[in-house]
C-alpha positions in Angstrom: -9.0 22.4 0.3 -8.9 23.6 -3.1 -11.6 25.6 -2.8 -9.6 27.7 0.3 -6.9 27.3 -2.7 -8.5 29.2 -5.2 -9.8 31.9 -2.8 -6.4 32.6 -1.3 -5.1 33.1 -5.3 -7.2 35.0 -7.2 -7.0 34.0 -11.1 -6.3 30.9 -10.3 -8.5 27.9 -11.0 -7.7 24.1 -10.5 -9.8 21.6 -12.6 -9.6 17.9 -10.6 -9.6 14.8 -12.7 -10.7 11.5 -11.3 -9.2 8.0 -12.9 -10.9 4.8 -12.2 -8.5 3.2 -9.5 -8.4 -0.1 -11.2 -7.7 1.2 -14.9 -5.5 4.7 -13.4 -2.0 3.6 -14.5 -3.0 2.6 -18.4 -5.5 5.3 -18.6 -2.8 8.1 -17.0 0.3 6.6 -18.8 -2.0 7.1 -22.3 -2.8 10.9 -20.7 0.9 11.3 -20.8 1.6 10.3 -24.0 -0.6 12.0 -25.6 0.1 15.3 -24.3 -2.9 15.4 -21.9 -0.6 16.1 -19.0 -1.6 18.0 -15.6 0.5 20.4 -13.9 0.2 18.4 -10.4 -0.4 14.4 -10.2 -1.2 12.3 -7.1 2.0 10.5 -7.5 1.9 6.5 -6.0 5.2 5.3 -5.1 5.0 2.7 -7.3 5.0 5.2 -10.4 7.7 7.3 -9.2 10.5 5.8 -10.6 9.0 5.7 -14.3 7.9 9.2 -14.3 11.2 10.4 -12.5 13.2 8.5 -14.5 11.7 9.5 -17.5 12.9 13.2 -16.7 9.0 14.3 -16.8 9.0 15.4 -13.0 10.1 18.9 -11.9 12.1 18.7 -8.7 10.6 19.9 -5.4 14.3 20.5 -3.5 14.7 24.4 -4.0 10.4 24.8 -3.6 10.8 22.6 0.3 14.0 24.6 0.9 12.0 27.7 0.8 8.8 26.5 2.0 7.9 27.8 5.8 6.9 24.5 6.8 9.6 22.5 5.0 11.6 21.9 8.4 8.2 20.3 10.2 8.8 17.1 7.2 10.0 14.0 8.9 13.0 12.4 7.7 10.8 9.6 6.5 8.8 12.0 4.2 12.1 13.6 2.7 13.9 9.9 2.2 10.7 8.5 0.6 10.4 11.5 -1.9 14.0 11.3 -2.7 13.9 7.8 -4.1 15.0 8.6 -7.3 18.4 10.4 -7.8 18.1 11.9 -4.0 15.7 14.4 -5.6 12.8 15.3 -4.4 10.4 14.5 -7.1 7.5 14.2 -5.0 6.6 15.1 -1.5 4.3 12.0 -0.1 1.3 13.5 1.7 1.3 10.0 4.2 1.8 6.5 4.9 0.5 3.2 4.5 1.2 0.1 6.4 -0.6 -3.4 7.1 -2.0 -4.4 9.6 -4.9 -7.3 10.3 -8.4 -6.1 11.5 -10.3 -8.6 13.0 -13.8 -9.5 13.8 -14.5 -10.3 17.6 -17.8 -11.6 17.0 -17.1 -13.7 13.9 -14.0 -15.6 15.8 -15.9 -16.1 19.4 -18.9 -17.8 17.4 -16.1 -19.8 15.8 -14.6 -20.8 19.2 -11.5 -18.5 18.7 -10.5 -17.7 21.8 -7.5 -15.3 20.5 -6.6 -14.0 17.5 -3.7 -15.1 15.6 -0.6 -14.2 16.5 1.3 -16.8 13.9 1.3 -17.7 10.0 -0.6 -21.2 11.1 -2.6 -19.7 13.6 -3.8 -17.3 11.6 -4.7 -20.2 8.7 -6.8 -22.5 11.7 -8.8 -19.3 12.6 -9.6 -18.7 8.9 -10.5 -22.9 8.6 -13.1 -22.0 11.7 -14.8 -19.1 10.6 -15.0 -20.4 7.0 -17.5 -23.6 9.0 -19.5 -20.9 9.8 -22.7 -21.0 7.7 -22.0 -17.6 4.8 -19.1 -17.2 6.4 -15.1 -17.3 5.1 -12.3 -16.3 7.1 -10.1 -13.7 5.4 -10.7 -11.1 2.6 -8.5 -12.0 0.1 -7.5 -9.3 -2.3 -7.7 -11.4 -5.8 -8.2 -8.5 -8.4 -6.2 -4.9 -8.6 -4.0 -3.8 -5.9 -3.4 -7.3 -4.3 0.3 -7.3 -4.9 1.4 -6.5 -1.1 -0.6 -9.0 0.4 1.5 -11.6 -2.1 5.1 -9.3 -1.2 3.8 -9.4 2.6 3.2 -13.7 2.6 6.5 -14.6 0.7 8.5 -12.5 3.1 7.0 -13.0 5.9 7.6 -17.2 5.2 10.6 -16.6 3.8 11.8 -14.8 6.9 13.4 -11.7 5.2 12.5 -8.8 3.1 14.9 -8.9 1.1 14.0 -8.0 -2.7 17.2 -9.7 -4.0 20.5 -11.2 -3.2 24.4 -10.1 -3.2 24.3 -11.2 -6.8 21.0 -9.4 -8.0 18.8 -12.0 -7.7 15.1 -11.8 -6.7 14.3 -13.9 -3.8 10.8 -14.1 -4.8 11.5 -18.5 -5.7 13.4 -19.1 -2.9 11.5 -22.0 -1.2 10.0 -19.6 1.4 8.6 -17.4 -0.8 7.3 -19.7 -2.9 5.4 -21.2 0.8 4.0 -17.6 1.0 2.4 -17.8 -2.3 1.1 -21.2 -1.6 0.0 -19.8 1.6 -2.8 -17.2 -0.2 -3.0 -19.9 -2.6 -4.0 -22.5 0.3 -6.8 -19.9 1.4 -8.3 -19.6 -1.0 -8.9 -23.2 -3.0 -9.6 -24.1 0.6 -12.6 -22.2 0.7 -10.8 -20.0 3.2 -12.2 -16.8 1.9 -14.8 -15.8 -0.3 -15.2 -17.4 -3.5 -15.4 -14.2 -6.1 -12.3 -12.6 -4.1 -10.2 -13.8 -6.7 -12.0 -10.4 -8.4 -12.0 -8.3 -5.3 -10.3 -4.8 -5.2 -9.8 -2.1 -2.1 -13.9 -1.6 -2.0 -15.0 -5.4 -2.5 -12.1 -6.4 1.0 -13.6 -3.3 3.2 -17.3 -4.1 2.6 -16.6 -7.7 2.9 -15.0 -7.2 6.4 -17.5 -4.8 7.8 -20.4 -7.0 6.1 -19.5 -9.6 8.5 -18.8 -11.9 5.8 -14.9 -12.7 6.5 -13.1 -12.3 9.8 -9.9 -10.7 9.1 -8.7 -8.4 6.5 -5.0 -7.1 6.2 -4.9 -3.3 5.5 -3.8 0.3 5.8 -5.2 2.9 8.2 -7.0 4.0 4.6 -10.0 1.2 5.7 -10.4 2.5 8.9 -12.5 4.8 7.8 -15.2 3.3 6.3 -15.0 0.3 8.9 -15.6 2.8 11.8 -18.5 4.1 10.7 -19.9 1.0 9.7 -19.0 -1.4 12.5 -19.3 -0.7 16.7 -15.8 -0.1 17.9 -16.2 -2.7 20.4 -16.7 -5.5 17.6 -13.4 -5.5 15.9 -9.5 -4.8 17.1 -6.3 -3.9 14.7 -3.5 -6.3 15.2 0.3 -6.5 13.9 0.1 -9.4 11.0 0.5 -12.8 12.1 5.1 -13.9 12.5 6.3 -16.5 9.8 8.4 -19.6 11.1 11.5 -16.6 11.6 9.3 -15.1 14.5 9.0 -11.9 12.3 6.6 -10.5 10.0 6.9 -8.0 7.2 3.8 -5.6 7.0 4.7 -3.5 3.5 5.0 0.4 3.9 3.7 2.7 1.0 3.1 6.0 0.2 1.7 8.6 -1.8 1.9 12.3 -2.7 1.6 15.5 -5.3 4.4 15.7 -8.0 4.8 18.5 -10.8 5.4 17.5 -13.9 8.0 19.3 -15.7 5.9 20.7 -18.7 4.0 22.6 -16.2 3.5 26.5 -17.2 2.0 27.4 -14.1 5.4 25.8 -11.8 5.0 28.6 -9.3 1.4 28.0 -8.9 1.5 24.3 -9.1 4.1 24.2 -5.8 1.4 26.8 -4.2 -1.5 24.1 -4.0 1.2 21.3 -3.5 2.4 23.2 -0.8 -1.0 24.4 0.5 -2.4 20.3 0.7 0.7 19.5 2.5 0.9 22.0 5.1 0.4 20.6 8.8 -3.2 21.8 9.0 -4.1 20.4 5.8 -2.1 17.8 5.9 -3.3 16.6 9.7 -7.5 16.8 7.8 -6.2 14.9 4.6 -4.7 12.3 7.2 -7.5 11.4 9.2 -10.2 11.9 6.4 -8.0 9.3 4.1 -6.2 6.9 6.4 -2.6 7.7 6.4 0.4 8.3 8.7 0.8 12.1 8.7 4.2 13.6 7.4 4.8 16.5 9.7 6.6 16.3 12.9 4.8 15.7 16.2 1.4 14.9 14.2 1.6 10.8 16.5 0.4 13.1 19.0 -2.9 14.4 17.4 -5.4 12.7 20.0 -7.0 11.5 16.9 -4.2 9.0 16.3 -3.8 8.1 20.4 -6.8 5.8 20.2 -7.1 1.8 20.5 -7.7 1.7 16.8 -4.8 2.6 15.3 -2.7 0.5 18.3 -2.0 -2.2 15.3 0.0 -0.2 13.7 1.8 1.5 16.5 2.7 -1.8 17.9 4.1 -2.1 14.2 6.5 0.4 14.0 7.4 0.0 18.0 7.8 -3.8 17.5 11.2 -5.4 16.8 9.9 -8.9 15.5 7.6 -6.5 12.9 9.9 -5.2 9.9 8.4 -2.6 7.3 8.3 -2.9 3.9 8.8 -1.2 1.2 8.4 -2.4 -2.3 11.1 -1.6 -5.0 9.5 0.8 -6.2 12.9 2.5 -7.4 12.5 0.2 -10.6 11.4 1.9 -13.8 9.0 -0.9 -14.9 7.6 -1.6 -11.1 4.4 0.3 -11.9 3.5 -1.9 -14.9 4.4 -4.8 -12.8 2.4 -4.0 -9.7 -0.6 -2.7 -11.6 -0.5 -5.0 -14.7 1.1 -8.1 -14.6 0.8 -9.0 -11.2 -3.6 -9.2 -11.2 -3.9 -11.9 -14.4 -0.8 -13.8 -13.3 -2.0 -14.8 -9.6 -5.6 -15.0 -10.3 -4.8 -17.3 -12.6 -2.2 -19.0 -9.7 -5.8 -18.8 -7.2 -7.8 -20.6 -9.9 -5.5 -23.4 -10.1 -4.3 -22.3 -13.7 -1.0 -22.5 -12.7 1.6 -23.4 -9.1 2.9 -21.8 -6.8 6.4 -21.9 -8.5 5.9 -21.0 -11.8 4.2 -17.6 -10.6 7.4 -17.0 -8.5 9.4 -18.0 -10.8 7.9 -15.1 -13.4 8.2 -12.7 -11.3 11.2 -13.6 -10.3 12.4 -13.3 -13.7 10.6 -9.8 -14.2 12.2 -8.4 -11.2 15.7 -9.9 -11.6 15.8 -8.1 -15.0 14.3 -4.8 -13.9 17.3 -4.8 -11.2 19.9 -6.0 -13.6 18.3 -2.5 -15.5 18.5 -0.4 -12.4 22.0 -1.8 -11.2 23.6 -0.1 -14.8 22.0 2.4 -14.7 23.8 3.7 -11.2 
């Protein structure tokens, strides 16, 4: 894509730099404050708001008002990259949402006749795999990046998603969140899922599902990829995530995109490549090579996406007992959350370090400040 780029606009060259997914907030946050900034940035929704609010990001309003293919973006694309100040300081390239793969092989050797449509059901079909000789039942995301699969439990037992109350409170150590954290908790001291998960990343969960060494793995259409061509398509199904004792479950939504930052010499040519990756025909090859829900109107009906696999997540966003999330990623300091205190803190709550509680009641804390913050600020 950049290649077609650079050949379309002579003189210009773009140099792509590649941070380690695990270390990428610390390592870009120090790039930025030292003055090592790029002209465009992959932009995760969780960094949005410190970058935005910062003042550091160009806005993209006057660049999409002009841009021929600014009237194909669904409202969902606009809304998400308005997030902060109802600016458009990024314009997401796609969407992620949970959803649980399954292995049919693993569960009929385990006697599962069905896969789980329910919190408990989905914790006995775990308990039967993991008898299995080598086997466990879910991928547990321990290490970097596990954050939504905590989010996703404590809702999802807590029978809302609802970040905080009428008084600015996080809900995160109400007594059905703090089930949903005992819940992963449960899993894994139970020998539900594979011992070193407490470490595993994005990488470690994928080859662990299509390894055959776990039965069920809850992600985004991003792990389709590599399961597909690993995997016959007959062997494994996508399913919505299992309800909670509410009936409802609260699969998280995310997204991601290209920002300019605001120091940027080149701001005509930087929108040029943003806009060139995010056209439809770009942006319909970027969706299907990286897994995401494309941001262009009429792109659902792309016979790529019509297909039994991705019938999970359609039954998502069609479903009324299935509610998407999104994470407040509005707060300044929810990047440093996500990417660094969240990790230590519930590994150490998988290990037995510390309960169920007191990790709530952290980030509880955390959050309920960070709102408090946000709340003044408006």
């Amino acid at each position: 894509m950049v290649d077609d780029y650079e050949a379309a606009n002579p003189g210009v060259s773009v140099e792509i730099v590649s941070l380690p997914w695990g270390q990428a907030f610390e390592k870009f946050a120090t790039m930025v404050a030292g003055g090592d900034i790029p002209d465009v940035v992959e932009m995760p929704d969780r960094w949005l708001a410190l970058y935005a609010g910062a003042g550091k990001l160009a806005s993209l309003e006057d660049h999409i008002k002009g841009w021929d293919h600014g009237a194909t973006l669904t409202d969902k694309t606009l809304a998400m990259g308005r997030q902060n100040d109802n600016t458009a300081y990024m314009l997401p390239y796609g969407f992620y949402l949970r959803a649980m793969f399954y292995n049919k092989k693993l569960l009929a050797e385990a006697g599962v006749s069905e896969p789980p449509r329910t919190m408990d059901e989905f914790m006995e079909a775990s308990a039967k795999v993991s008898a299995l000789p080598g086997k466990s039942g879910y991928c547990l995301r321990g290490g970097p990046g596990g954050l939504n699969g905590w989010i996703m439990m404590a809702a999802t037992m807590n029978g809302s998603n609802e970040f905080f109350t009428a008084e600015g409170q996080s809900r995160l150590n109400e007594p059905g969140s703090v089930a949903g954290i005992q819940f992963l908790i449960d899993m894994y001291q139970k020998g539900y899922a594979p011992k070193d998960s407490v470490n595993w990343g994005f990488n470690e969960i994928v080859a662990g599902f299509y390894s055959g060494t776990c039965a069920f793995l809850d992600q985004d259409p991003d792990a389709l990829i590599a399961i597909a061509e690993r995997m016959p398509a007959e062997d494994f199904a996508v399913i919505p995530m299992p309800v909670g004792p509410a009936g409802k479950a609260f699969p998280t939504i995310g997204f991601a995109g290209w920002s300019i930052f605001n120091t940027t010499e080149h701001e005509d040519d930087a929108w040029k490549l943003v806009a060139h990756l995010s056209s439809p025909e770009s942006n319909a090859v970027w969706a299907q090579r990286v897994g995401v829900i494309p941001i262009h109107a009429g792109a659902d009906q792309d016979p790529f996406f019509k297909t039994e696999q991705f019938k999970g997540w359609f039954d998502e966003l069609n479903g009324e007992q299935y509610v998407p999330t999104i994470m407040p990623t509005y707060l300044e300091q929810f990047g440093y959350f996500a990417d660094s205190i969240a990790p230590g803190s519930s590994q150490e709550a998988l290990l037995g370090q510390r309960s169920a509680q007191d990790l709530a009641d952290e980030w509880a804390g955390f959050l309920t400040e960070e709102y408090g913050k946000w709340k003044a600020a408006q």
